[in-house]
N, C-alpha and C positions, 0 to 999 in steps of 0.2 A: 920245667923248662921255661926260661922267661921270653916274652912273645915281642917281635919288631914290630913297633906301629907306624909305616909310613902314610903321609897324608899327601895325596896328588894336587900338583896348585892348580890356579885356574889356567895357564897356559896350557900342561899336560891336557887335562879337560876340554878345551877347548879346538885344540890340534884334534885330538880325536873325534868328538862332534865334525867338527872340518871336512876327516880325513871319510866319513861314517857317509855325510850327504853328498860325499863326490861317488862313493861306488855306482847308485845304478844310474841307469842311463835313459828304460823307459818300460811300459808295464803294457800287460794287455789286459785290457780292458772289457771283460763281460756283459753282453749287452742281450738281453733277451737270448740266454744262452749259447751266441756268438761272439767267438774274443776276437777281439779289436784291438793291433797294436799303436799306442800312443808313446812319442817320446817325452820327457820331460821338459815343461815350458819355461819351466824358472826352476828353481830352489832357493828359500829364502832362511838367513840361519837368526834366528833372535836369541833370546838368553833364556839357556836352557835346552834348547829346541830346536829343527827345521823342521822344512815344509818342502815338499816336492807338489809342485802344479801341473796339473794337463787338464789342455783344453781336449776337451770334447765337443767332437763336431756336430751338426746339426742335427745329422742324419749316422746311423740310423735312430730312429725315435722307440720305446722300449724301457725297461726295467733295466736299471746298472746291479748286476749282480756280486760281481766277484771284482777286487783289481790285483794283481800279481805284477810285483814288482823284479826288473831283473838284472842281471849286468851289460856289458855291450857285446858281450862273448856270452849272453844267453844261461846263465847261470840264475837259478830264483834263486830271491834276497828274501820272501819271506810273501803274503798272501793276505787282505783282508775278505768278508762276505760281510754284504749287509743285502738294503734294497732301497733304489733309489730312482721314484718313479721322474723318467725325462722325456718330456714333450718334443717341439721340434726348435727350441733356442738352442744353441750351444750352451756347453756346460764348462766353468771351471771345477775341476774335483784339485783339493787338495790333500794327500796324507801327513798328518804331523807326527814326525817322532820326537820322542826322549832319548839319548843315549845318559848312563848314566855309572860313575865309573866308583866303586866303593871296593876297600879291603877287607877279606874276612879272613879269620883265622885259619890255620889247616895244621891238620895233624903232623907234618915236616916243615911246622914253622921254623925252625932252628937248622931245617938245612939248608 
């Protein structure tokens, strides 16, 4: 069976990047085992890639543990862990994503 190969341009690509950093809205924020909700301060889209920003307030001071990202209607969008030891400055954290949009073949290509 001979196989379609469509190639998405960069508008298609883009639209959905777009469409990808409007879903969430704001994340909570783990802080020495207490989450902390923070909304999103910016979102920033460059090529290839956004960045969703939160400020982190002064207080509480503590290990940033976990950050969990989510929608405005409270749905998780997905979850990182690291450690990230925070004094008493306020913090910018930013998460970068990739979205990233490729065709693969499948066994009802012809349908």
């Amino acid at each position: 069976m001979d196989e379609f190969k469509f190639i998405p341009n960069e508008y298609y690509i883009e639209e959905g990047r777009r469409r990808f950093a409007s879903i969430a809205d704001y994340a909570i924020i783990t802080i020495d085992g207490e989450g902390y909700e923070y909304p999103i301060a910016a979102t920033v889209e460059r090529d290839g890639f956004f960045k969703h920003y939160f400020e982190v307030e002064d207080e509480p001071v503590g290990n940033i543990e976990r950050i969990e990202l989510f929608t405005q209607s409270g749905a998780s969008l997905g979850s990182g862990n690291g450690y990230i030891e925070k004094g008493d400055d306020g913090w910018q954290i930013a998460i970068k994503l990739f979205v990233v949009l490729k065709e693969e073949a499948s066994e009802d290509a012809g349908a």
